[in-house]
N, C-alpha and C positions, 0 to 999 in steps of 0.2 A: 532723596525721596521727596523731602518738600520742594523740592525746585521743581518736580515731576509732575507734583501735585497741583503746584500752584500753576504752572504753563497748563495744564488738560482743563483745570477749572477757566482759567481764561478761554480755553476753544472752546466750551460747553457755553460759558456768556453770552463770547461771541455769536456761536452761533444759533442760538436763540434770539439775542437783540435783530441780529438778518433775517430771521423767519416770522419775527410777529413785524417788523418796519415793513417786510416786502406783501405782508399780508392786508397790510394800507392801500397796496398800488393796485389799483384795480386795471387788467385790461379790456382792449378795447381791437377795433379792428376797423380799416378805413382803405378805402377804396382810393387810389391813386396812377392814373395813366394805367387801367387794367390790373396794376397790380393790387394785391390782399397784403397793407402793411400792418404790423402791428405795433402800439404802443402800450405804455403802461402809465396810468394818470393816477398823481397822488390830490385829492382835494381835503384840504385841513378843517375841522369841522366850524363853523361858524364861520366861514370864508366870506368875506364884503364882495358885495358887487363891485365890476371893476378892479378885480383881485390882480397883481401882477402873476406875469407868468413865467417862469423858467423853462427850457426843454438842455437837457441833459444827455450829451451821446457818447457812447461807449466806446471802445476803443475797439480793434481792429482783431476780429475772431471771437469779439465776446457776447454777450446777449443782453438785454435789456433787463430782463427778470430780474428782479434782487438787485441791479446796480446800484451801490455808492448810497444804502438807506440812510446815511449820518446824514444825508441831504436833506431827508425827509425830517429827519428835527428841525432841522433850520427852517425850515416852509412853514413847518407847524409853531417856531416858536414865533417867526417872523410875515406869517400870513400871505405866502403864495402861492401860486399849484407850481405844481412839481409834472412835468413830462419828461419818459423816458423812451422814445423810441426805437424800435428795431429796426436797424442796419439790411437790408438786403443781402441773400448772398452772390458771391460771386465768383468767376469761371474755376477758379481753386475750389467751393465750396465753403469758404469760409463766410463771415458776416462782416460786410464793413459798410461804411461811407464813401462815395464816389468823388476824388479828390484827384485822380490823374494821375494815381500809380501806373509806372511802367505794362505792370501787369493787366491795367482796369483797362487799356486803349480799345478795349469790343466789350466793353461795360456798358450796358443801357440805360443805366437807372440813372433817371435823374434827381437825387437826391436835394438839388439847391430848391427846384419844383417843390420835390415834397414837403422838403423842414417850412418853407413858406405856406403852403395850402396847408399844413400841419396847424400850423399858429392861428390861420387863421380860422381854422375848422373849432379851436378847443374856443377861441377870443369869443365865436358867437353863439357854440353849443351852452356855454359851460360860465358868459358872462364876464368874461374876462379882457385886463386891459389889453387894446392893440396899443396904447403908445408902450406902455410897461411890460417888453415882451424882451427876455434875455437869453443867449445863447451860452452854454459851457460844453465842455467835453475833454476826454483823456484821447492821448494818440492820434490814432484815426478819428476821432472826434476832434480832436483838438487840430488838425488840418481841415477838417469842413467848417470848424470855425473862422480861421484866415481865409476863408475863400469866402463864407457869408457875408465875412467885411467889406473886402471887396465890391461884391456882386449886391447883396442886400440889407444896407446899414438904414432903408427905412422903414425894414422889417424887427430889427434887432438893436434895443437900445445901447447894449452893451455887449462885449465878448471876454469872454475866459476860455483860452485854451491852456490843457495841463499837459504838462510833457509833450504840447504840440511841434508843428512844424509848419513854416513856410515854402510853402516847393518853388520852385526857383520858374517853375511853368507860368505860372500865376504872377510870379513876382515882375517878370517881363510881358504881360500877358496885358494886365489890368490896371488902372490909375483907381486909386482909392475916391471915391464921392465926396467925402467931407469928411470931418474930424471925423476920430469914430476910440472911443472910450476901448482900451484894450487893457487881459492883464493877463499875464502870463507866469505859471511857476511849472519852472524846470530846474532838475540836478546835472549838476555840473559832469556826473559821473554816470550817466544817461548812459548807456551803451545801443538802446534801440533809436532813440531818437538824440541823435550827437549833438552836444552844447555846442562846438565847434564845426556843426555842420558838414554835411556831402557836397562839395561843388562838385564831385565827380560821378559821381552814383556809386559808389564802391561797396552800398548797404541792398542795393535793387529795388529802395523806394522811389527812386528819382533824386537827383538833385534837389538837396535844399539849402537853404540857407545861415548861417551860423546863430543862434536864437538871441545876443544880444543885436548882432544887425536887422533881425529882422524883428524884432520891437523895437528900434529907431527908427526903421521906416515910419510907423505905425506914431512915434513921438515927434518924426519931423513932419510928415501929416499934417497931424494937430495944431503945428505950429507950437509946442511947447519952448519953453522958455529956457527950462532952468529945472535942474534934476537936485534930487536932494535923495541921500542915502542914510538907511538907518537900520541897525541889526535888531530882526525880531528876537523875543524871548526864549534861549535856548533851552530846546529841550531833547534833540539826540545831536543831528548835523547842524552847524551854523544856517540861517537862512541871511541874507542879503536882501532888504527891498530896495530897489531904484524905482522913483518915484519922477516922473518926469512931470513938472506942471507947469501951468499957465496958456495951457493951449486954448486955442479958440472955439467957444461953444457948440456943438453938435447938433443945437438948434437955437431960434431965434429965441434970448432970453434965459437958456438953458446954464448949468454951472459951464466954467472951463473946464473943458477937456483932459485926462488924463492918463499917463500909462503908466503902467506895472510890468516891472518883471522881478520877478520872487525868485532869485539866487540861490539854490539847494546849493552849499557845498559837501562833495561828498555824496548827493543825492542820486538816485538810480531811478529808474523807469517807471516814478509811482505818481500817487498823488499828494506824498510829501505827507499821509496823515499823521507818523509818529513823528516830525518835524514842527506842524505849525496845525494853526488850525484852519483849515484847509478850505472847509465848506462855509464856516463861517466870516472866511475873507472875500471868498466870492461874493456873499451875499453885502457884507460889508460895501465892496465897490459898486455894486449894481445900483445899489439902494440910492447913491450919489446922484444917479441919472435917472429917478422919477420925477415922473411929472403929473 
C-alpha cells in the first residue's frame, strides 16, 4: 500500500510541476511560406538584452505544448529563452520534422526554411542573441538537428541531438561547412532509433547510420585530436561520455571544437532523464560556445 502511495504521490507532483512550467510557455503564431506555424516561447523573467537562445524540437507524433518543462528550469536558472516549435503535420497525419523519411518524399514543408526564419524572427522581436542561437531535439528532432549541421551551422552555434539519427541520404548528400560543436546522448538499447544503425531500411525510416559512426563524422570534422572517456555519476543505467577534443575553432578566435556522445547503456528511446542530468548537460555544452 505504501509503494502505491508513494508512486500516485509522484504522478500527482509530476503532474503539476508540467502544468504550472508549461503555464510559462507562452504561444505564439507565425506565418511561414503561407503556412500558420505555431511555437511556444518560454522568456525568464529579467532576461538581458542579447539573451541566448535555444529552440527545442520534438520528436516524431508529438506536440510542442508541455514539452520537456525541466528545460524550462535551466533557462530560468541559466538565463535564455527557451523555443519550442510545432512540427507540421504530415501525409500520415501525424506531426514531425521534414528530414527525408521514406515516407515525407511529397512532404512540402520546408522546415530547415523555417527553424532559420524562426531564429531569426524571436533574435529581432524579442532582442535576442543571433550569434548565441542553439539547436536541441529528441527523435525526429534529433534528425533535423544533423541536417541543420549540415546545411546551417551559421545559423546554430551548437547542436544536441537526443536519441537522434543521421540518415544516410544526408550523410552522402552533404559536406559539413566547418567545425561544428556536436553532442549527442543515445541508449544502446534504443529499439526506435538503433545504436547500431539501419544501413538497410528494415525500420522504414530510411537508412541511417550507426550513432557512434556517425558522431565521428561530426569528431573528424572538427578535426579533433584525441578522445578522452569518462563514466558519469551513476544513477539507474551506466552513462558513457566520449569526449572528443582538440578540434579546430568553429570560428575565428572561438574555444576548440568539441563532440559528445553520452553512452546510455541499457538505455531505450528517451532522454536519459532517470540516467543523467540531461537538460542541464546540454546547456552545460552550449554554454562553451558563447560568445
Amino acid at each position: 500500500m505504501k509503494t502505491i502511495l508513494r508512486a500516485a504521490l509522484t504522478l500527482v507532483c509530476a503532474s503539476f510541476f508540467w502544468m504550472a512550467s508549461a503555464q510559462e510557455a507562452t504561444e505564439f503564431h507565425y506565418k511561414h511560406q503561407g503556412m500558420d506555424r505555431t511555437y511556444w516561447l518560454y522568456l525568464p523573467d529579467d532576461l538581458p538584452e542579447d539573451a541566448p537562445l535555444v529552440i527545442l524540437l520534438h520528436g516524431y507524433k508529438a506536440s510542442a505544448k508541455g514539452y520537456r518543462p525541466e528545460m524550462m528550469t535551466v533557462a530560468k536558472e541559466n538565463g535564455f529563452a527557451l523555443c519550442y516549435p510545432q512540427g507540421a503535420v504530415d501525409g500520415r497525419g501525424k506531426t514531425c520534422w521534414n528530414v527525408g523519411y521514406p515516407f515525407q518524399k511529397d512532404l512540402k514543408t520546408d522546415d530547415v526554411d523555417f527553424l532559420c526564419s524562426l531564429a531569426r524572427h524571436l533574435q529581432k522581436t524579442h532582442g535576442l542573441s543571433r550569434q548565441n542561437t542553439f539547436l536541441t531535439g529528441m527523435s525526429n528532432g534529433g534528425e533535423m538537428c544533423y541536417l541543420m549541421a549540415y546545411l546551417k551551422p551559421d545559423v546554430f552555434a551548437a547542436f544536441a541531438p537526443i536519441a537522434g539519427l543521421s540518415m544516410e541520404w544526408s550523410y552522402r548528400k552533404y559536406e559539413a561547412q566547418r567545425p561544428v560543436p556536436m553532442m549527442e546522448v543515445h541508449g544502446t538499447a534504443d529499439k526506435t532509433s538503433l545504436w547500431e544503425g539501419d544501413p538497410y531500411n528494415e525500420g522504414g525510416w530510411g537508412a541511417y547510420l550507426a550513432v557512434p559512426q556517425a558522431v565521428a563524422y561530426w569528431a573528424a570534422n572538427a578535426r579533433c585530436t584525441y578522445e578522452e572517456t569518462t563514466e558519469l555519476p551513476l544513477v539507474r543505467n551506466k552513462v558513457i561520455l566520449h569526449t572528443y577534443k582538440g578540434g579546430e575553432p568553429a570560428w575565428k578566435g572561438g574555444p576548440a571544437t568539441e563532440v559528445r556522445l553520452y553512452e546510455v547503456i541499457g538505455g531505450k528511446h528517451t532522454w536519459a532523464l532517470n540516467d543523467m542530468d540531461t537538460c542541464n548537460e546540454i546547456w552545460k555544452f552550449f554554454s562553451i560556445y558563447l560568445r
